[in-house]
PDB file of N, CA, C and O in Angstrom:
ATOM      1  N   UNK A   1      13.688 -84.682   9.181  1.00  0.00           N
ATOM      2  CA  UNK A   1      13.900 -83.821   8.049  1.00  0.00           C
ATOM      3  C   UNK A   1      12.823 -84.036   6.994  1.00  0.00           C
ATOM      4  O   UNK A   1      12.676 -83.029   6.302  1.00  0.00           O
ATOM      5  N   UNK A   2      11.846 -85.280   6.592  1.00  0.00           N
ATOM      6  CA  UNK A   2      11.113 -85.491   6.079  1.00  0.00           C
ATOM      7  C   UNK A   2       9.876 -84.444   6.326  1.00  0.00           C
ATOM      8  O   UNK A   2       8.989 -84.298   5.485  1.00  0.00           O
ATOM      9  N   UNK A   3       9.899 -83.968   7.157  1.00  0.00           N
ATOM     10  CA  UNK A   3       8.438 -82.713   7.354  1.00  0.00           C
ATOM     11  C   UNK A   3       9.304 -81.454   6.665  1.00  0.00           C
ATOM     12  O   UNK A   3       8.684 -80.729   5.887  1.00  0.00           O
ATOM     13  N   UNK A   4      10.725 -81.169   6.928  1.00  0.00           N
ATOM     14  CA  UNK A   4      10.902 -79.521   5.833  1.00  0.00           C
ATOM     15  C   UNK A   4      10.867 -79.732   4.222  1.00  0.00           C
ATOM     16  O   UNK A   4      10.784 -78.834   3.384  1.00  0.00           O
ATOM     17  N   UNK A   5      10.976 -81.565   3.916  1.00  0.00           N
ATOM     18  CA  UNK A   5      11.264 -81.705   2.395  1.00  0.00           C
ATOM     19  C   UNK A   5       9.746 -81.725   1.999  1.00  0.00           C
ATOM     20  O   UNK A   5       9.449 -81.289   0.887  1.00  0.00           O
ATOM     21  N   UNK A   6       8.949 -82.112   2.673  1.00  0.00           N
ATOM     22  CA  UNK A   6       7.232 -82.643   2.479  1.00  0.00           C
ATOM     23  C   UNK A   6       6.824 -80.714   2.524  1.00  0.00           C
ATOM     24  O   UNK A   6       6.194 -80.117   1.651  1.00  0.00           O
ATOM     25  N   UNK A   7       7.170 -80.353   3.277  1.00  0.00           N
ATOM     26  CA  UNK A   7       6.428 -78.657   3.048  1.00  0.00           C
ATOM     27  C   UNK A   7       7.456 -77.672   2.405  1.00  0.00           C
ATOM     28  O   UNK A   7       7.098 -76.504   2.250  1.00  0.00           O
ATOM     29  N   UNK A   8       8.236 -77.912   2.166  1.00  0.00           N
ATOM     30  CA  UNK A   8       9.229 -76.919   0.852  1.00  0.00           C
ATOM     31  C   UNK A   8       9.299 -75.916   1.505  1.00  0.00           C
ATOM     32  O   UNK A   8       9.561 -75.794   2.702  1.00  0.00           O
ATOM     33  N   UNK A   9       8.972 -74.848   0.437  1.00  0.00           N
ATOM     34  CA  UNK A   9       9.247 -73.143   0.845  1.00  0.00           C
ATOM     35  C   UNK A   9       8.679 -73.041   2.423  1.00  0.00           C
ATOM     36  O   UNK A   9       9.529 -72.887   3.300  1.00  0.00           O
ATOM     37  N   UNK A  10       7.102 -73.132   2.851  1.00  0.00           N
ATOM     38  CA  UNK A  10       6.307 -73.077   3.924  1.00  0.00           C
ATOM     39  C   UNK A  10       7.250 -72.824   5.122  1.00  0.00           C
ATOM     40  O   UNK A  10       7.023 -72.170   6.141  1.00  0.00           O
ATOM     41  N   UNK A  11       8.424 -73.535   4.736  1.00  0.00           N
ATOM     42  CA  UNK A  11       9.154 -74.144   6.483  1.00  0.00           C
ATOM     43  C   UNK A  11      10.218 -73.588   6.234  1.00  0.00           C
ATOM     44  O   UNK A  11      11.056 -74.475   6.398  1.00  0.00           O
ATOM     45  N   UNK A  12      10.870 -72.427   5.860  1.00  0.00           N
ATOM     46  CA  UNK A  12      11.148 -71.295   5.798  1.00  0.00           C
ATOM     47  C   UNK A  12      11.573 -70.662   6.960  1.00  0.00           C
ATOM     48  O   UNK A  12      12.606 -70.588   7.625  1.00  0.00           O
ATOM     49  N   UNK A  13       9.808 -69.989   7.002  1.00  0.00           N
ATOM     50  CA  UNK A  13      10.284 -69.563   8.770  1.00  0.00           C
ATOM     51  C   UNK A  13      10.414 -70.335   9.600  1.00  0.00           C
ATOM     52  O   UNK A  13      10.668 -69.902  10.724  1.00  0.00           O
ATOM     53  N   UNK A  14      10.259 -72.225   9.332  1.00  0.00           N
ATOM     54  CA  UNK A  14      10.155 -72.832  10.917  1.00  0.00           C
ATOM     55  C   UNK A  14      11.608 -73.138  11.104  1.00  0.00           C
ATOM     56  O   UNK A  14      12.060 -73.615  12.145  1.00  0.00           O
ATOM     57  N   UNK A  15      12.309 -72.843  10.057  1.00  0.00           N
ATOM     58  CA  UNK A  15      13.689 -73.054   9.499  1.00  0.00           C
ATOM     59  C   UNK A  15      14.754 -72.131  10.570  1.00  0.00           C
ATOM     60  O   UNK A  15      15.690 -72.344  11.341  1.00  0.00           O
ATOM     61  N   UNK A  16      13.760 -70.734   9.943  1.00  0.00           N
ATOM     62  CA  UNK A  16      14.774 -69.388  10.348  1.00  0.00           C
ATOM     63  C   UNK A  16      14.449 -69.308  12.245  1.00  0.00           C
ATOM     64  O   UNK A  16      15.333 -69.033  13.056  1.00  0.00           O
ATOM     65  N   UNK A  17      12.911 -69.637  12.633  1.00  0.00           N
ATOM     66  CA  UNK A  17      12.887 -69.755  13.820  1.00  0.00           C
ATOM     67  C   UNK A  17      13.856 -70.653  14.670  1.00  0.00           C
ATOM     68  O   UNK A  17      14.292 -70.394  15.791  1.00  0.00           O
ATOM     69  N   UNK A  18      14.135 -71.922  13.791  1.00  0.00           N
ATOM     70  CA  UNK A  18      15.040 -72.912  14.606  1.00  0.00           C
ATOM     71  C   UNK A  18      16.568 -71.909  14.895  1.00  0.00           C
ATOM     72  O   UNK A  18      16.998 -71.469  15.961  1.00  0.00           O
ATOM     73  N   UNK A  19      17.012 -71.809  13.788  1.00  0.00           N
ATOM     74  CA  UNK A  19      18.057 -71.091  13.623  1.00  0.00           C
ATOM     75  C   UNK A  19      18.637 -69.970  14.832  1.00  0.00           C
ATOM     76  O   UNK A  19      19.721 -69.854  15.404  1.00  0.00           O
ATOM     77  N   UNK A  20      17.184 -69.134  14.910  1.00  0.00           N
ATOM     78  CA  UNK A  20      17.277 -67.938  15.996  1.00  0.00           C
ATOM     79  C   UNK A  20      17.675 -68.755  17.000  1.00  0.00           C
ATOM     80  O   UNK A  20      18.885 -68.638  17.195  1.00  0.00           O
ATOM     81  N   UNK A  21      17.099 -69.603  17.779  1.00  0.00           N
ATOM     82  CA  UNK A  21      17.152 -70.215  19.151  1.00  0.00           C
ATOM     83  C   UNK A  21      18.347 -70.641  18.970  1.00  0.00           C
ATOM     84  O   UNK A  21      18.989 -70.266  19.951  1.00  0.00           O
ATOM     85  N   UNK A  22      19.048 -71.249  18.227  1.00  0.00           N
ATOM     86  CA  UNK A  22      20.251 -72.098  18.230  1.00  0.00           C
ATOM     87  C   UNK A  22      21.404 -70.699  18.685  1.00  0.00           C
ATOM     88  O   UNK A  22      22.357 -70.617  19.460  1.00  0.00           O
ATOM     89  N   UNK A  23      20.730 -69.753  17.764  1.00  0.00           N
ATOM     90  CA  UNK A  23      21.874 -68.399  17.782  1.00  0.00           C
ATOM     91  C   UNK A  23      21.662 -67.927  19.180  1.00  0.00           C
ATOM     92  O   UNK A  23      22.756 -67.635  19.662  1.00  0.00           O
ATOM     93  N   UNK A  24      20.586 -67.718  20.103  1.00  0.00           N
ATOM     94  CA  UNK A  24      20.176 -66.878  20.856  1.00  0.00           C
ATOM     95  C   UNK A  24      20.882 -68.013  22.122  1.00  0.00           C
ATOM     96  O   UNK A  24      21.528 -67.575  23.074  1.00  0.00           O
ATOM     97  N   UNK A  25      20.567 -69.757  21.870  1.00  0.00           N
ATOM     98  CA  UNK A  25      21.417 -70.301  22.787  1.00  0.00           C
ATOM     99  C   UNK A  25      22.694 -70.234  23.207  1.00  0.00           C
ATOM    100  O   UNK A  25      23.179 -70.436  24.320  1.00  0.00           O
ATOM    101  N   UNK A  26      23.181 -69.925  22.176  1.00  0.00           N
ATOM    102  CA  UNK A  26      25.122 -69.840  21.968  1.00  0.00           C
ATOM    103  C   UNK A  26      25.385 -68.519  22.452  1.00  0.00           C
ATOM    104  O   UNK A  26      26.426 -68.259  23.055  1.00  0.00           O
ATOM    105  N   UNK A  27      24.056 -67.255  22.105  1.00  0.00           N
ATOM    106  CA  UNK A  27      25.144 -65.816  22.676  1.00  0.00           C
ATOM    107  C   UNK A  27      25.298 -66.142  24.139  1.00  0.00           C
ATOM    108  O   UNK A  27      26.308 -65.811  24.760  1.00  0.00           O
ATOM    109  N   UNK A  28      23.682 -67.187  25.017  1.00  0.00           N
ATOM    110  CA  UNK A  28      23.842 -67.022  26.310  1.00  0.00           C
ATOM    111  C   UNK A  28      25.017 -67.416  27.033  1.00  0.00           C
ATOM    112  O   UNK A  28      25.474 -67.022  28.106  1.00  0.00           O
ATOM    113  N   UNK A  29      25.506 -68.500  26.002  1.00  0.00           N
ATOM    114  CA  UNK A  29      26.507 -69.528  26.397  1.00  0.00           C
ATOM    115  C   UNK A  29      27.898 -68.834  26.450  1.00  0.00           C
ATOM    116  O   UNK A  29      28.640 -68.999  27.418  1.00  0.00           O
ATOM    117  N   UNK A  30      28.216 -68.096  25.448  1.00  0.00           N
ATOM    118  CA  UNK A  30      29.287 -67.172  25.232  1.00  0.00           C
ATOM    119  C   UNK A  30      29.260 -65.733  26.295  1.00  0.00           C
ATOM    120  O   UNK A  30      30.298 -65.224  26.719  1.00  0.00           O
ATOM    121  N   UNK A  31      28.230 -65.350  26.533  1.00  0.00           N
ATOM    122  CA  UNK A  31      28.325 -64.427  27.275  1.00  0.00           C
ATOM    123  C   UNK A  31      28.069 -64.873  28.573  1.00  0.00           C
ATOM    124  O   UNK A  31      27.740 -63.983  29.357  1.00  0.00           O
ATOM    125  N   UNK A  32      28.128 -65.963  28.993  1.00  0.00           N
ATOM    126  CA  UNK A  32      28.205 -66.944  30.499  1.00  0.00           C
ATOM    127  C   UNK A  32      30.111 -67.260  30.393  1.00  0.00           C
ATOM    128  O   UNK A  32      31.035 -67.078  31.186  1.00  0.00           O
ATOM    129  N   UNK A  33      30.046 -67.630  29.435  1.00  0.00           N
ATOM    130  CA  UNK A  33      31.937 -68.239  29.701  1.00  0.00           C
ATOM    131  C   UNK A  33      32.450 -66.818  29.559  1.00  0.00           C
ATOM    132  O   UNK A  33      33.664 -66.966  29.695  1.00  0.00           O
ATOM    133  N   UNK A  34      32.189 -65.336  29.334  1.00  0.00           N
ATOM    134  CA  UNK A  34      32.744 -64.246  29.189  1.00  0.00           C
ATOM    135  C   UNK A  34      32.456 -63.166  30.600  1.00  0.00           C
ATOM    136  O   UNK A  34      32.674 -61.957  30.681  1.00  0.00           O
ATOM    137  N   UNK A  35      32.009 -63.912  31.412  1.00  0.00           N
ATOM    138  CA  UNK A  35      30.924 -63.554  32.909  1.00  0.00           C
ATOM    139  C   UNK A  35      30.537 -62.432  32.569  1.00  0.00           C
ATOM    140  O   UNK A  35      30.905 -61.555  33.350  1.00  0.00           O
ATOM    141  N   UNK A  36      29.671 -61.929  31.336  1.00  0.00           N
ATOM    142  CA  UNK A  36      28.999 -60.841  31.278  1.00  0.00           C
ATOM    143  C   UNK A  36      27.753 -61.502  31.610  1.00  0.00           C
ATOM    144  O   UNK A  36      27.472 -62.695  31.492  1.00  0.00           O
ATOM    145  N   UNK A  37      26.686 -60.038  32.269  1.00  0.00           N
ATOM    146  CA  UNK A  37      25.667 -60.834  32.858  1.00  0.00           C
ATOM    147  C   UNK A  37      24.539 -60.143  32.409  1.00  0.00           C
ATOM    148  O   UNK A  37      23.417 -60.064  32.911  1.00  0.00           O
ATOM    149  N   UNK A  38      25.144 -59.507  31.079  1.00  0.00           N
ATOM    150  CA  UNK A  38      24.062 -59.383  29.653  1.00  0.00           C
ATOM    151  C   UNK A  38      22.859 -60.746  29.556  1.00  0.00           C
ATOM    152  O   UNK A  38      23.175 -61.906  29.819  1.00  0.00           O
ATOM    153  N   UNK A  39      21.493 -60.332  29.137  1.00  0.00           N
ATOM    154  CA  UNK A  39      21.130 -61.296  28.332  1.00  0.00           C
ATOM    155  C   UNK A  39      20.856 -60.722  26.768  1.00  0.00           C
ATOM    156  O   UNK A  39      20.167 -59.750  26.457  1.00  0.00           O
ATOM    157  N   UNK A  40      21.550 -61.556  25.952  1.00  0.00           N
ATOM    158  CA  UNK A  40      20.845 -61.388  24.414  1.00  0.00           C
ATOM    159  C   UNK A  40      19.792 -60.075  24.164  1.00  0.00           C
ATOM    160  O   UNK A  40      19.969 -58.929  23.750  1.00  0.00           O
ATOM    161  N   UNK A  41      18.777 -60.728  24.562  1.00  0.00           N
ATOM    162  CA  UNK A  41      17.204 -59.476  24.562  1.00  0.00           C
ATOM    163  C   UNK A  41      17.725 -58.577  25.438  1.00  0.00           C
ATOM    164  O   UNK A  41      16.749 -58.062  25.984  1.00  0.00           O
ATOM    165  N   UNK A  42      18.666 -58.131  25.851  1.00  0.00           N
ATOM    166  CA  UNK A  42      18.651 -56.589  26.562  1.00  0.00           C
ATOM    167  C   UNK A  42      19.522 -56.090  25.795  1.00  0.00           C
ATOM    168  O   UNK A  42      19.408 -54.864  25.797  1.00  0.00           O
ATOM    169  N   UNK A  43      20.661 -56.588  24.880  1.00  0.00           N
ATOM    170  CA  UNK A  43      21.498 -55.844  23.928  1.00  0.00           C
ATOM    171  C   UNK A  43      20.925 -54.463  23.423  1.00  0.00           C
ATOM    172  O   UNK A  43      21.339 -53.347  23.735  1.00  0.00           O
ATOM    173  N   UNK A  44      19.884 -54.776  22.578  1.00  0.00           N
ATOM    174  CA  UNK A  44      19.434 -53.317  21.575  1.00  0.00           C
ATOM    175  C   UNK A  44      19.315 -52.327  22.950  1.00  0.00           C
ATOM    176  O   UNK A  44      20.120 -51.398  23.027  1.00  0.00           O
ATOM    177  N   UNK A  45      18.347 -52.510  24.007  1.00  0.00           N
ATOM    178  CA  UNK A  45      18.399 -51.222  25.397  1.00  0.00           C
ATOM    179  C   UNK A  45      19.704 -51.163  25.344  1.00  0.00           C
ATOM    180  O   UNK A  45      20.372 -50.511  24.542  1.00  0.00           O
ATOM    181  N   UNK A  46      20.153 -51.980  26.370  1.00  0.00           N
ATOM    182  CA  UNK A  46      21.964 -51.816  26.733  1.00  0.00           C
ATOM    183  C   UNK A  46      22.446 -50.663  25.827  1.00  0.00           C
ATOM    184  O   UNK A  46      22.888 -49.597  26.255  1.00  0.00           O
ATOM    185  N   UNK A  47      22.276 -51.082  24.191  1.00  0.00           N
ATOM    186  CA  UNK A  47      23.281 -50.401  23.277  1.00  0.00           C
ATOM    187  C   UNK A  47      22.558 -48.894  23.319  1.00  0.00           C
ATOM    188  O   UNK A  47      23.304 -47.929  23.480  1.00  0.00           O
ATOM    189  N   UNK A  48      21.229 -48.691  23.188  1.00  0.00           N
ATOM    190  CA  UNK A  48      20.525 -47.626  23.189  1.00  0.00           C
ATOM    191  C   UNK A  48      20.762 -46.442  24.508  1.00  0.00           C
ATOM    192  O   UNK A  48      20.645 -45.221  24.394  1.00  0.00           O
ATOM    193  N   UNK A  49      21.080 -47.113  25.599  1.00  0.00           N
ATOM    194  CA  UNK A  49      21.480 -46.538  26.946  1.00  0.00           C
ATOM    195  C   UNK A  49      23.258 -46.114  26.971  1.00  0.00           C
ATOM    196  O   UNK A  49      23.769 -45.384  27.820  1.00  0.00           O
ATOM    197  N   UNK A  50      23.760 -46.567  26.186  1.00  0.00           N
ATOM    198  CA  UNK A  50      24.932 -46.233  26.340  1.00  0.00           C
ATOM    199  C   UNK A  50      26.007 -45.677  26.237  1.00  0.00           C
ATOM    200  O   UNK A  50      27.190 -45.699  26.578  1.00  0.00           O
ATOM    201  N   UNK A  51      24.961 -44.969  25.439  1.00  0.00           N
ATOM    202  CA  UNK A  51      25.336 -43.168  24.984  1.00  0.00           C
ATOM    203  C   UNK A  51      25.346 -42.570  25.784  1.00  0.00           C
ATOM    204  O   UNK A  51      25.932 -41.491  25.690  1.00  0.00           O
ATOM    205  N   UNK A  52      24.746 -42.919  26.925  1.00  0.00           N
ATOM    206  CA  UNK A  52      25.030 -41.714  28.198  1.00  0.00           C
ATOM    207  C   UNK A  52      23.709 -41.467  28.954  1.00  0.00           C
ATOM    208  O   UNK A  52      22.740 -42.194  28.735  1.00  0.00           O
ATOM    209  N   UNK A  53      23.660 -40.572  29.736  1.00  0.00           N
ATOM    210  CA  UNK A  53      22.070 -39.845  30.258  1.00  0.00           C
ATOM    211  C   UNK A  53      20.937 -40.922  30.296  1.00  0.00           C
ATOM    212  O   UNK A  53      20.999 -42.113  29.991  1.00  0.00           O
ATOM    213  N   UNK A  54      19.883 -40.179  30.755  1.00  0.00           N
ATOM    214  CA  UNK A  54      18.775 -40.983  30.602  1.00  0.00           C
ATOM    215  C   UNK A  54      18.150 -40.864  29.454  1.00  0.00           C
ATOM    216  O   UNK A  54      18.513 -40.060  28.595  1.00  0.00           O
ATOM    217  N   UNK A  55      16.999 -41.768  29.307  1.00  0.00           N
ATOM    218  CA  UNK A  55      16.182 -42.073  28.784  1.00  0.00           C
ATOM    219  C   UNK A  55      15.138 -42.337  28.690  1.00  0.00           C
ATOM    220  O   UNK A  55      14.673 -43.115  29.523  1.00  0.00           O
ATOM    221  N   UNK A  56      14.344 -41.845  27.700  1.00  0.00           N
ATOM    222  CA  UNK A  56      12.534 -42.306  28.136  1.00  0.00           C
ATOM    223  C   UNK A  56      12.206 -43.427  27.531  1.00  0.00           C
ATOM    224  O   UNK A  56      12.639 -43.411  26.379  1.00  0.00           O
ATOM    225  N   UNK A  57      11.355 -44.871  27.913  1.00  0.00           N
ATOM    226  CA  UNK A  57      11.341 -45.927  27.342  1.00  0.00           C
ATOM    227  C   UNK A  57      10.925 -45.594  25.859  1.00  0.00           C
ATOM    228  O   UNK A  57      11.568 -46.063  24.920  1.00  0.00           O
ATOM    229  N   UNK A  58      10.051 -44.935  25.706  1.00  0.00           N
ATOM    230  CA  UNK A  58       9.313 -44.322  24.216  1.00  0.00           C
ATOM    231  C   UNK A  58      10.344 -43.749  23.047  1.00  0.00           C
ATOM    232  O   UNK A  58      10.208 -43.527  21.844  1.00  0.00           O
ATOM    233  N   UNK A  59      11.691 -43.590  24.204  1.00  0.00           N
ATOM    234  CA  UNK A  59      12.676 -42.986  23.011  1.00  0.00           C
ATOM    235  C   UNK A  59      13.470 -44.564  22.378  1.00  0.00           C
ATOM    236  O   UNK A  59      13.652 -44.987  21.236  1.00  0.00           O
ATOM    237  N   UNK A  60      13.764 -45.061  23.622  1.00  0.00           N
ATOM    238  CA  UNK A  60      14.456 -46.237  23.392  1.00  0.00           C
ATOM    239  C   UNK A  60      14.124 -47.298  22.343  1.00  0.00           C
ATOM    240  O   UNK A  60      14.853 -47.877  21.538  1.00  0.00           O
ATOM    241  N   UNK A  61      12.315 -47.420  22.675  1.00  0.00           N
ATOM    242  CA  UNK A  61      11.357 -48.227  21.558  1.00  0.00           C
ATOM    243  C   UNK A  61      11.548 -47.542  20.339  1.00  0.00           C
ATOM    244  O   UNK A  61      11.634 -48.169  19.283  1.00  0.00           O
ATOM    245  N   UNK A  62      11.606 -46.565  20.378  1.00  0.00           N
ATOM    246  CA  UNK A  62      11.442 -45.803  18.433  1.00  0.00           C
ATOM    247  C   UNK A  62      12.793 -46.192  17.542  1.00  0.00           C
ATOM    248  O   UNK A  62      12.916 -46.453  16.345  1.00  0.00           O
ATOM    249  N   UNK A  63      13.739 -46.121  18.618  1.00  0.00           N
ATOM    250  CA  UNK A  63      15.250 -46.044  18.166  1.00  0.00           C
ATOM    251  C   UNK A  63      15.467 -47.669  17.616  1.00  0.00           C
ATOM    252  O   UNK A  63      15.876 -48.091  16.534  1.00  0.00           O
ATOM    253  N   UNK A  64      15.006 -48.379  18.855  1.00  0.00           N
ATOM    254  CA  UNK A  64      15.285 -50.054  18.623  1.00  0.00           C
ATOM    255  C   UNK A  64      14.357 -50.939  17.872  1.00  0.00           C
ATOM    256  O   UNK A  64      14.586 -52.130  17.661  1.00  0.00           O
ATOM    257  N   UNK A  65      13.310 -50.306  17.485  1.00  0.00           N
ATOM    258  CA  UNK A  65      11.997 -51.108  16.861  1.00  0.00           C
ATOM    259  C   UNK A  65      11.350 -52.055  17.558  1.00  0.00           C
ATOM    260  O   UNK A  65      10.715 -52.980  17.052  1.00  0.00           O
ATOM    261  N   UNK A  66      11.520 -51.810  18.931  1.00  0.00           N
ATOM    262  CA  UNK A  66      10.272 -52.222  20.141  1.00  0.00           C
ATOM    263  C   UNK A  66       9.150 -51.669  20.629  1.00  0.00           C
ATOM    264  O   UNK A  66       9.043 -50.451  20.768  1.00  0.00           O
ATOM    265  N   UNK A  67       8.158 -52.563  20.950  1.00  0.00           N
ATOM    266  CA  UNK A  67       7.363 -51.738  21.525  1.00  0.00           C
ATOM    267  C   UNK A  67       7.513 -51.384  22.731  1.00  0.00           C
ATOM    268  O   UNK A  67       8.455 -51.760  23.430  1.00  0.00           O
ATOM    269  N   UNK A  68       6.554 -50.583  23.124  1.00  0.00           N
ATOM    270  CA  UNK A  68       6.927 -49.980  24.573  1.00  0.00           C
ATOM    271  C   UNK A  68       6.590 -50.735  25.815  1.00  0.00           C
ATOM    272  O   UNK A  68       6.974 -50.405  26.937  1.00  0.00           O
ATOM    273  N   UNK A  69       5.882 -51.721  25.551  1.00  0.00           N
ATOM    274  CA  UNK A  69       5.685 -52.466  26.650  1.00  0.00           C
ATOM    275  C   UNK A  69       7.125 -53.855  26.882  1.00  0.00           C
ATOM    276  O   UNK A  69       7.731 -54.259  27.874  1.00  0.00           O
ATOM    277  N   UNK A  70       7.192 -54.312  24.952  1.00  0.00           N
ATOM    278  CA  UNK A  70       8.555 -54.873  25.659  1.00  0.00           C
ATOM    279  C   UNK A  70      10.085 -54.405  26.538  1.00  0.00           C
ATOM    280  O   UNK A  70      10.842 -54.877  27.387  1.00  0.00           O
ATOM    281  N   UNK A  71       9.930 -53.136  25.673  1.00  0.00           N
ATOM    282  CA  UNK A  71      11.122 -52.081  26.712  1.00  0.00           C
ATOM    283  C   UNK A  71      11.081 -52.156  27.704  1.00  0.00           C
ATOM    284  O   UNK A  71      11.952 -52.873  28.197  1.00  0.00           O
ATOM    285  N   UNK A  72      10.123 -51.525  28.627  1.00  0.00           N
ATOM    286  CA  UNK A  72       9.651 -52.011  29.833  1.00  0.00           C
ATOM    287  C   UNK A  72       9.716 -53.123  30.635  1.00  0.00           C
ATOM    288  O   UNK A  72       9.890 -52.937  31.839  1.00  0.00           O
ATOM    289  N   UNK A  73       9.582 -54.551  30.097  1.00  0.00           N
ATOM    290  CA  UNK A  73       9.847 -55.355  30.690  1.00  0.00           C
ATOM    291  C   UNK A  73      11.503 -56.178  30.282  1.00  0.00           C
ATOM    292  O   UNK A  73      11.868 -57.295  30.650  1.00  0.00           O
ATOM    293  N   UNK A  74      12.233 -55.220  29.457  1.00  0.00           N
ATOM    294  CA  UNK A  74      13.715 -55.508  29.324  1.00  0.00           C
ATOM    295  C   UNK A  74      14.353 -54.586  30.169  1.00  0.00           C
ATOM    296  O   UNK A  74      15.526 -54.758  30.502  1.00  0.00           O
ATOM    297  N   UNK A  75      13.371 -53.151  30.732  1.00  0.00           N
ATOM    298  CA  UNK A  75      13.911 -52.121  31.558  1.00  0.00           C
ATOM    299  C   UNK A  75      13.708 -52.553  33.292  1.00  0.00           C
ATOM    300  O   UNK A  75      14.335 -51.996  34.193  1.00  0.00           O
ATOM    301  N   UNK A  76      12.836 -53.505  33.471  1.00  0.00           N
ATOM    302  CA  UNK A  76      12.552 -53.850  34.439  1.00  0.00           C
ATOM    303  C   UNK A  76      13.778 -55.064  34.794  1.00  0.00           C
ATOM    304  O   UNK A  76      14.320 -54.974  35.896  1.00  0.00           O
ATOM    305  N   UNK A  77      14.152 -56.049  33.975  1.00  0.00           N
ATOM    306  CA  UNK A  77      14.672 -57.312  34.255  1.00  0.00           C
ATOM    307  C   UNK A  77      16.378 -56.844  34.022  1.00  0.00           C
ATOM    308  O   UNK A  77      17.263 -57.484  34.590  1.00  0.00           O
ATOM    309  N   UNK A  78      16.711 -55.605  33.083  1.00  0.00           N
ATOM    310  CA  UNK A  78      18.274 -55.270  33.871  1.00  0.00           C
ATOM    311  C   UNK A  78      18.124 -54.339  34.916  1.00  0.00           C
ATOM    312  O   UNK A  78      19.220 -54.059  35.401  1.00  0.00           O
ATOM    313  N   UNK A  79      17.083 -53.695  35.500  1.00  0.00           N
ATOM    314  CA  UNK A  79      17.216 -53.053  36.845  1.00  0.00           C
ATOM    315  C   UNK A  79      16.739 -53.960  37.902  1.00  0.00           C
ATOM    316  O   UNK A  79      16.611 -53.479  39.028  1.00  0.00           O
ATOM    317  N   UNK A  80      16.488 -55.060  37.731  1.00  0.00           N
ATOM    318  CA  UNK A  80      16.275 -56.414  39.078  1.00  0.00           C
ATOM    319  C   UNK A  80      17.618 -56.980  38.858  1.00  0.00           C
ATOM    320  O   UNK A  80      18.096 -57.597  39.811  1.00  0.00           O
ATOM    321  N   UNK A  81      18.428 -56.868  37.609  1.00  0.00           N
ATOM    322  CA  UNK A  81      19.796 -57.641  37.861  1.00  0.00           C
ATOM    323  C   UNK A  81      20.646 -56.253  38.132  1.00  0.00           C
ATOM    324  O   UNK A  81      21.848 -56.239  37.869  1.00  0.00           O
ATOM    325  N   UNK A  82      20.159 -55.391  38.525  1.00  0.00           N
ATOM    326  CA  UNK A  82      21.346 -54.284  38.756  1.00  0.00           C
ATOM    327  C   UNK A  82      22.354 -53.657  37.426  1.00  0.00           C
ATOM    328  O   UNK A  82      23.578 -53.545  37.491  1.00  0.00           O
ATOM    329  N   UNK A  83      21.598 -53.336  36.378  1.00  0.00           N
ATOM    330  CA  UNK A  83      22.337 -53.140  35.076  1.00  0.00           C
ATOM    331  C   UNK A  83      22.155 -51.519  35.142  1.00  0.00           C
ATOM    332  O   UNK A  83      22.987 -50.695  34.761  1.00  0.00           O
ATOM    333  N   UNK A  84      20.897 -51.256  35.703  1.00  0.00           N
ATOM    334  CA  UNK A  84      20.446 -49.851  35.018  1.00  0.00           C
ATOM    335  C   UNK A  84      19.727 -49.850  36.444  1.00  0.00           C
ATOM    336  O   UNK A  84      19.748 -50.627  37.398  1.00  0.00           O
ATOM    337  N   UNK A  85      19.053 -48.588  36.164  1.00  0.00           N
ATOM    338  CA  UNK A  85      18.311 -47.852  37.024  1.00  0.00           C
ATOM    339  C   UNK A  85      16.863 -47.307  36.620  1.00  0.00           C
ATOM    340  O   UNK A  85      16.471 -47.305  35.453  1.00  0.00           O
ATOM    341  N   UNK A  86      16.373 -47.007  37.323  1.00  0.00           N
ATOM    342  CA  UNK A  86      15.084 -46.836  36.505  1.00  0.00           C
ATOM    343  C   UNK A  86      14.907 -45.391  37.325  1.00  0.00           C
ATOM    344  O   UNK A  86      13.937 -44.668  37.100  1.00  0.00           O
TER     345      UNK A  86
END
């Protein structure tokens, strides 16, 4: 703890970064004891897809504030686990 009191404000984000992982560990953990076979990072697609019909990745990115290449590789890794279809 002596390195967040020695850099004050600075460690902030190394703060809020720790934080994320701790959060992003626990959804996996919760959504493992709930046998959903969601991961975390596919939520915003998932939720964006689930209105119905298809979709173009370019619509999905505008809607979710991704880019289009990460879409893509969140559109690729729930259609290798069988979530979606491409």
């Amino acid at each position: 703890m002596d390195f967040f009191d020695k850099t004050g404000p600075m460690a902030v984000g190394i703060r809020l970064r720790m934080l994320s992982g701790a959060i992003s560990k626990e959804a996996v953990r919760i959504c493992a004891l709930g046998g959903v076979a969601l991961k975390p990072k596919w939520l915003p697609v998932f939720f964006a897809l689930s209105s119905g019909g298809g979709r173009t990745v370019t619509d999905i990115a505008a809607e979710i504030g991704h880019t289009h290449p990460s879409v893509c590789k969140i559109a690729r890794e729930m259609s290798a686990a069988g979530i979606v279809s491409e």
